[in-house]
C-alpha distance (Angstrom), angle and dihedral (degrees) to the residues before:
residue distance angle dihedral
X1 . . .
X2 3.79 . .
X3 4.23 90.0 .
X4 3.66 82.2 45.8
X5 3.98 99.6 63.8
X6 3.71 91.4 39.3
X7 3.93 86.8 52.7
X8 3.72 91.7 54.4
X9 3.90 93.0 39.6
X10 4.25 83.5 59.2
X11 3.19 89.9 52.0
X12 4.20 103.1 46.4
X13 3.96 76.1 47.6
X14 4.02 93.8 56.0
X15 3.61 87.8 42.4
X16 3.56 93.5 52.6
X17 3.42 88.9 49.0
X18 3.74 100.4 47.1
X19 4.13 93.3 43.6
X20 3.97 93.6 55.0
X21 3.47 94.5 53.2
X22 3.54 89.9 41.8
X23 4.26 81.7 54.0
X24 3.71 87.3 53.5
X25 3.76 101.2 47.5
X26 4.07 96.7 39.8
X27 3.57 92.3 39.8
X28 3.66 96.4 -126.8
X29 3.45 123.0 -157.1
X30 4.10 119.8 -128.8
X31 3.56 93.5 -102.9
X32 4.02 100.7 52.2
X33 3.43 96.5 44.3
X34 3.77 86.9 53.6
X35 4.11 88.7 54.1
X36 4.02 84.5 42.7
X37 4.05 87.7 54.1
X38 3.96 87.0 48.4
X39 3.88 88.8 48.7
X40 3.70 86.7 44.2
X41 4.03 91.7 54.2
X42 3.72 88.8 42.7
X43 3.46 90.6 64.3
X44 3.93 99.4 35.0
X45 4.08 76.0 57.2
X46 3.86 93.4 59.9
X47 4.16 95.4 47.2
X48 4.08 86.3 45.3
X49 4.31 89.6 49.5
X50 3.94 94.8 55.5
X51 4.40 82.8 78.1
X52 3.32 96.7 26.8
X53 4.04 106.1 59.0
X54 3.27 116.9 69.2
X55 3.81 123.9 -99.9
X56 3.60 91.4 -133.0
X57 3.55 84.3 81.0
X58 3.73 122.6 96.2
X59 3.43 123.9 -83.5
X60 3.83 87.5 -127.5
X61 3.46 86.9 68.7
X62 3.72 111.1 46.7
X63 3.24 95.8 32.8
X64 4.26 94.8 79.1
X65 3.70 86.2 41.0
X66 3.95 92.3 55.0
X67 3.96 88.6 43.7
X68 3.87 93.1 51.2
X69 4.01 94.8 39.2
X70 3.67 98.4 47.9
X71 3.89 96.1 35.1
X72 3.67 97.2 50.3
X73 4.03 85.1 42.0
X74 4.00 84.1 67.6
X75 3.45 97.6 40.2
X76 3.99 88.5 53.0
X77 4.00 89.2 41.1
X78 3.63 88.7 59.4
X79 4.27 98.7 34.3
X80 4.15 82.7 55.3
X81 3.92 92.2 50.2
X82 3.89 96.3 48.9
X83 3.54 97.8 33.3
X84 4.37 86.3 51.1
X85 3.84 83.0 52.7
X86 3.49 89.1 51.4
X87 3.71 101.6 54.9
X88 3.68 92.4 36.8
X89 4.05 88.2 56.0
X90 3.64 83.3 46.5
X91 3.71 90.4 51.0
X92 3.82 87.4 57.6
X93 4.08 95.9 44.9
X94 4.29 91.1 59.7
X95 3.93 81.4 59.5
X96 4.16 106.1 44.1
X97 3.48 104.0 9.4
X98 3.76 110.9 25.9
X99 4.23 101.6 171.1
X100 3.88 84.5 49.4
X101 3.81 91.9 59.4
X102 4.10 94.3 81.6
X103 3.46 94.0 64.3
X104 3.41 95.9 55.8
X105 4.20 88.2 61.1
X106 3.56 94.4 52.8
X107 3.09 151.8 122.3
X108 3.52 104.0 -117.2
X109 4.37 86.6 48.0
X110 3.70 78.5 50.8
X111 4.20 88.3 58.7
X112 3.69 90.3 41.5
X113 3.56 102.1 56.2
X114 4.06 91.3 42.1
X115 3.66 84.0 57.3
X116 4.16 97.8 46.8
X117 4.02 83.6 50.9
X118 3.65 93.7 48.9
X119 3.62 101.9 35.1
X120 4.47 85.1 46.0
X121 4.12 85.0 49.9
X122 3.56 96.9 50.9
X123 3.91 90.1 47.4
X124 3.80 84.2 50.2
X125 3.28 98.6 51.9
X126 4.32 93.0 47.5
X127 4.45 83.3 50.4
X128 3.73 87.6 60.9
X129 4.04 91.0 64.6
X130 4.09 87.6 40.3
X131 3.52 90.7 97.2
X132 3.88 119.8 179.6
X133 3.83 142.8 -158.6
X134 3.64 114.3 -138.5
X135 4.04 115.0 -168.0
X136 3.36 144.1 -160.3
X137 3.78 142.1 176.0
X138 3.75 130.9 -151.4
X139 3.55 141.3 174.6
X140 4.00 135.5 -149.2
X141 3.48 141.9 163.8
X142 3.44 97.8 -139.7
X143 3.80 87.6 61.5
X144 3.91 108.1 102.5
X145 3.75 91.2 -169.1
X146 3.92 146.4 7.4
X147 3.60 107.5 -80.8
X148 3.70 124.0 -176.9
X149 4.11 116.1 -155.3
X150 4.17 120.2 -158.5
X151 3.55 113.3 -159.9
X152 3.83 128.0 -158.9
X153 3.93 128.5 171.6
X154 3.76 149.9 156.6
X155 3.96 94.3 30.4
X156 3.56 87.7 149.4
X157 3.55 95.0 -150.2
X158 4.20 112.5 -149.3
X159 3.93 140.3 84.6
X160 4.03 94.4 -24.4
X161 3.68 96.0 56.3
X162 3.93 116.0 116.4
X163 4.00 107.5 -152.6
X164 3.97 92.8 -144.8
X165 3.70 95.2 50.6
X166 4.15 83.6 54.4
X167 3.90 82.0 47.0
X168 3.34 95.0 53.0
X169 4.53 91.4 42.7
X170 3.64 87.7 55.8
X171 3.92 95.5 47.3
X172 3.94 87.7 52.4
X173 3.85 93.7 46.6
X174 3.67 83.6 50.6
X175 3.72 98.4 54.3
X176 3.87 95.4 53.3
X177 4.21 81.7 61.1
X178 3.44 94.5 -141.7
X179 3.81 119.4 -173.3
X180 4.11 93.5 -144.7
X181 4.06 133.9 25.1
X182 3.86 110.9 -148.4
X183 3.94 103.1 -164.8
X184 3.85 99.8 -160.2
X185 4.22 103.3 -164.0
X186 3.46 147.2 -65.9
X187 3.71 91.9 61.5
X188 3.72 77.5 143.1
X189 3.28 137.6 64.0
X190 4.26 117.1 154.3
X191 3.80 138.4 -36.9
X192 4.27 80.4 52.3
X193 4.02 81.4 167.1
X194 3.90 91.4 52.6
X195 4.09 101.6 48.7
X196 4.15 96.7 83.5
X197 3.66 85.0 107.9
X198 4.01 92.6 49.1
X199 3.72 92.2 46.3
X200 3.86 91.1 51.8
X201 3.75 95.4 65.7
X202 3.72 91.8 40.1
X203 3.70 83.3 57.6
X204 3.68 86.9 68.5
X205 3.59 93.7 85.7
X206 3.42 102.4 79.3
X207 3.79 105.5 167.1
X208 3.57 112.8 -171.2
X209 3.24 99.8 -110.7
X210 3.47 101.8 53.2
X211 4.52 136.9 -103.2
X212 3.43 121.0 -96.5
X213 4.02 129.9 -173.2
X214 3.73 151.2 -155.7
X215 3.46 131.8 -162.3
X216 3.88 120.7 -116.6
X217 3.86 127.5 -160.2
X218 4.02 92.7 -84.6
X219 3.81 93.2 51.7
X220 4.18 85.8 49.5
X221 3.99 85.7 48.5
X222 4.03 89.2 47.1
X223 3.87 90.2 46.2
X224 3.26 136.9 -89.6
X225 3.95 99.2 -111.3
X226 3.60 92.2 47.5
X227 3.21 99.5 46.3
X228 3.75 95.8 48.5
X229 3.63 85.6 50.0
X230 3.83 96.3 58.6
X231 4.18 87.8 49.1
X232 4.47 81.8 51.3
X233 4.15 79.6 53.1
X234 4.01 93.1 53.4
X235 3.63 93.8 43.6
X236 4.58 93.2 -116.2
X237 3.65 109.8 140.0
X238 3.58 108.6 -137.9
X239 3.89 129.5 -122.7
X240 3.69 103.7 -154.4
X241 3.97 94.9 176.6
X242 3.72 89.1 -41.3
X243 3.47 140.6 103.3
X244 3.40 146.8 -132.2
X245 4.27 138.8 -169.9
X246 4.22 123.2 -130.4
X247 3.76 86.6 -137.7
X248 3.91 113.8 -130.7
X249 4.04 91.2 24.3
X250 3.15 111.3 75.5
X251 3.82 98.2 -126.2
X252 4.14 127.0 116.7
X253 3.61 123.0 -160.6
X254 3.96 120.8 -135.6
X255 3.48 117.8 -167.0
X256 3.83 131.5 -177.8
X257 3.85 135.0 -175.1
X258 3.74 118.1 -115.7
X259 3.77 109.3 -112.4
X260 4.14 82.9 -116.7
X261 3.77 92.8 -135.2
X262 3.80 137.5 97.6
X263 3.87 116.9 -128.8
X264 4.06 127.8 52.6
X265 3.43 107.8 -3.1
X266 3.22 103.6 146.6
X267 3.72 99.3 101.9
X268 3.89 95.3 53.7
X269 3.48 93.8 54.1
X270 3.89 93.0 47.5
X271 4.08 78.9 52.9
X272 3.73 91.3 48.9
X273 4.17 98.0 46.1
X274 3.68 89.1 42.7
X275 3.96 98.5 46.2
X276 4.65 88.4 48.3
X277 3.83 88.3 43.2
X278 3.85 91.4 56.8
X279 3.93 89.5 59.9
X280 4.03 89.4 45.2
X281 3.70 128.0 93.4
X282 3.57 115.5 -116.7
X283 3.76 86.4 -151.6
X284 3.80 99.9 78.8
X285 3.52 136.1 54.7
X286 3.81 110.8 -85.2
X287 3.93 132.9 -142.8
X288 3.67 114.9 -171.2
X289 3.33 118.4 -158.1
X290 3.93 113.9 -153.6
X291 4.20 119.2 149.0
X292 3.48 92.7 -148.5
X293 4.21 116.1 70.2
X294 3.88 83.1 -133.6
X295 3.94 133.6 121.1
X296 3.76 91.3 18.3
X297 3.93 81.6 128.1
X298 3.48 102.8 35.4
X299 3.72 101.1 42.9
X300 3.82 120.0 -3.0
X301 4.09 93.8 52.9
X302 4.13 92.9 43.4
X303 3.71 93.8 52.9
X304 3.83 96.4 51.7
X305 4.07 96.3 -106.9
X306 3.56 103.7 167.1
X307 4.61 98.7 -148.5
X308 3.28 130.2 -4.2
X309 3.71 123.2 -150.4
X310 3.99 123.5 -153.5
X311 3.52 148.1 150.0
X312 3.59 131.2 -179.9
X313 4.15 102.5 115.8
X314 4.01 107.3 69.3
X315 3.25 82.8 -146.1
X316 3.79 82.1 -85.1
X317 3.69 94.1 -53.9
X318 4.36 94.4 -146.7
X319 3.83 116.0 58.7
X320 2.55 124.1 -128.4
X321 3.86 92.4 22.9
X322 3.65 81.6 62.0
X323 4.01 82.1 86.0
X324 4.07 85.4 70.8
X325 3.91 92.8 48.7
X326 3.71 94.4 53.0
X327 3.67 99.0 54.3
X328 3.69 87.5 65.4
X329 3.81 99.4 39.9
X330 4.10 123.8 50.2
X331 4.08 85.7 -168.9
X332 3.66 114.6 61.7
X333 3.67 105.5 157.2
X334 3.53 150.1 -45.3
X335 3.85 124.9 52.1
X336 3.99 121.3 -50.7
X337 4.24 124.0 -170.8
X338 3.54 120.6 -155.8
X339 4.33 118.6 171.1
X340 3.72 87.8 -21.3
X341 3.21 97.7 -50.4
X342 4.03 125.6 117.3
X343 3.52 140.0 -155.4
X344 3.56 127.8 -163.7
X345 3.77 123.7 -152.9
X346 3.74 123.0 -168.5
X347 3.88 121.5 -161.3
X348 3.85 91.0 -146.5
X349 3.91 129.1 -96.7
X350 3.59 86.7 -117.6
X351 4.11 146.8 21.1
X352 3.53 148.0 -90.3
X353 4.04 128.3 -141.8
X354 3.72 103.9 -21.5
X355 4.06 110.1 46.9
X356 4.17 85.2 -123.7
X357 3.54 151.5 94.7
X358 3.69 124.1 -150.4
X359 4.32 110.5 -170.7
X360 3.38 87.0 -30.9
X361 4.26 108.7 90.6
X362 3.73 116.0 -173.2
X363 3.92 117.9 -102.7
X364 3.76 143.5 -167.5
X365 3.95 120.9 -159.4
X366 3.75 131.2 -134.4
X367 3.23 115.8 -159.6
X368 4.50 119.7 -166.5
X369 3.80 108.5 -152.0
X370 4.05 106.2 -167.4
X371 3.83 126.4 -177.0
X372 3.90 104.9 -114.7
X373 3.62 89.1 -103.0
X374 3.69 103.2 49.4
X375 2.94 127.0 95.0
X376 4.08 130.4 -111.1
X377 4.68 96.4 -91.7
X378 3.56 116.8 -131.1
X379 3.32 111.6 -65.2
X380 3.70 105.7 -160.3
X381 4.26 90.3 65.4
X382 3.45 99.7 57.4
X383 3.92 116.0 24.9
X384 3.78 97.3 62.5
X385 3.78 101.8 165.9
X386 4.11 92.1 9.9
X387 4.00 141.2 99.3
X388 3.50 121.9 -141.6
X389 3.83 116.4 -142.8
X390 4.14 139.1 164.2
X391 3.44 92.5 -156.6
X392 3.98 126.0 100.8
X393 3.62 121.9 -119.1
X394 3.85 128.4 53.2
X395 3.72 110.5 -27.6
X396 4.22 104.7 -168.4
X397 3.46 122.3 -157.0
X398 3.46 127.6 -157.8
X399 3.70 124.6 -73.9
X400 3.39 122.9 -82.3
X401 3.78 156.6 162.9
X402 3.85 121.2 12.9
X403 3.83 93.8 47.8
């Protein structure tokens, strides 16, 4: 809840921001920028009620409240960047070109930024359907047969989902025939109690081999039995610092919770990886699971895990706000080899906050795991939409689904 009010506070601040230069440039009289502040708080009131009514309520009511928060959070986020590169351009005119300055206040610069915001919104809004496949092959002698891994995370599951763009994710997966689905967090994001009919068409999927889950930090704020019980409703066994063996492969599954919390973490998932690798065998090719691209260093690549999987930083989701995301994370997508060793980062199938993407489309990965003899499978089958590449770093597939 506390990340919550500090979310809302950013955005009364961009607000405030964007409305007085709006004041400045419109020349707005006392009065209407007072019913423009009330408009303002109005909507500040509709971001702030999406954690503060309860989720026993129907979907059928949040869900225009989340839509209306969250969009005209994006809207804002992008008004307050243009409008601050307005005024600091403006800044710069009083100094070298004084007469020029006025235009830069008015009206018609008003117009102009409205229309970057709007025009960047609506692309952001078309990037969250540009869904890509990101692939990746390795090979290992402790693999006993080709195995192909789908990965999916950070649907965030809850008022903002759109059923047919989940249709249309699950068709994709289904394509690349994979013979597992590793969902790697944040599959959930509220109304946990309300997402049967979400899980169902995830369901869908059905790989041969089975789904299996972890839990990222918004299925830890959610709750853990809730969330686990919307994973039972997709059909993903859960690794809750466990693991489990795709027999006949070769291949063992470690999963860990995410410590749920924002903050140093670092040393509880170090804990965490080291505690499920002690009850792993060394002998087969391991896959840990962990939502947040964190400890690969530290933990995963010391221990001798093969490829991590995680999730967790939408590869920042809002250029150029992206900037802010990647001071705090050193993995921000794509696929990244260190002393043999791989780890695979997925932007997300889906969003956080504002329902867009801005330069930063949403992804899943495939990953081809081949027995050092075998050779490379056909490639055209299986990878409908998808690239396959050895070399480390983002490999992007071609476009596909939700267009």
């Amino acid at each position: 809840m506390r990340f919550y009010l500090i979310f809302t506070i950013v955005f009364m601040f961009m607000l405030l921001v964007v409305l007085l230069q709006i004041r400045r440039q419109a020349g707005l009289s006392r009065r209407r920028f007072a019913l423009t502040l009330l408009g303002g708080l109005t909507l500040s009131l509709f971001l702030a009620s999406t954690r503060l009514m309860p989720e026993s309520w129907p979907m059928a009511v949040a869900r225009p409240a989340w839509w209306i928060g969250y969009g005209v959070f994006g809207l804002v986020a992008y008004m307050f960047l243009f409008q601050v590169m307005l005024l600091t351009a403006e800044t710069g005119a009083r100094l070298a070109l004084p007469r020029q300055a006025p235009v830069l206040r008015s009206r018609r610069a008003m117009l102009a930024v409205t229309a970057m915001a709007v025009a960047t919104v609506t692309w952001g809004v078309r990037e969250t359907a540009n869904l890509r496949v990101l692939s990746r092959r390795m090979v290992s002698p402790k693999l006993l047969r080709p195995v192909r891994v789908a990965v999916v995370t950070d649907l965030h599951l809850g008022a903002l989902t759109i059923p047919s763009r989940l249709r249309e994710l699950v068709a994709l997966v289904r394509a690349q025939r994979p013979d597992v689905v590793v969902l790697v967090g944040d599959m959930v994001n509220d109304h946990p109690d309300a997402l049967e009919p979400y899980a169902a068409i995830l369901r869908d999927m059905r790989p041969p081999m089975g789904m299996y889950g972890v839990f990222g930090n918004h299925e830890r704020y959610e709750g853990d039995a809730k969330s686990a019980r919307v994973f039972q409703w997709i059909g993903a066994e859960l690794l809750r610092n466990r693991t489990a063996v795709l027999p006949g492969t070769g291949v063992q599954l470690l999963g860990i919770d995410d410590p749920g919390r924002s903050g140093a973490v670092l040393e509880d998932i170090v804990r965490e990886i080291r505690s499920v690798a002690g009850d792993s065998d060394p002998n087969m090719f391991r896959i840990l699971l962990n939502h947040r691209p964190a400890a690969w260093r530290e933990a995963a690549q010391p221990l001798g895990i093969e490829l991590m999987l995680s999730g967790h930083t939408h590869r920042g989701q809002l250029y150029p706000f992206y900037l802010v995301v990647r001071l705090f994370n050193e993995f921000m997508g794509g696929f990244y080899e260190e002393n043999g060793h791989v780890l695979g980062v997925s932007a997300g199938a889906g969003f956080w906050g504002p329902p867009l993407r801005v330069l930063a489309p949403p992804d899943i990965l495939v990953l081809d795991l081949l027995p050092s003899a075998a050779q490379a499978p056909d490639q055209t089958g299986g990878q409908a939409g998808g690239q396959t590449g050895n070399q480390a770093g983002d490999q992007a597939g071609n476009q596909a689904g939700g267009q």
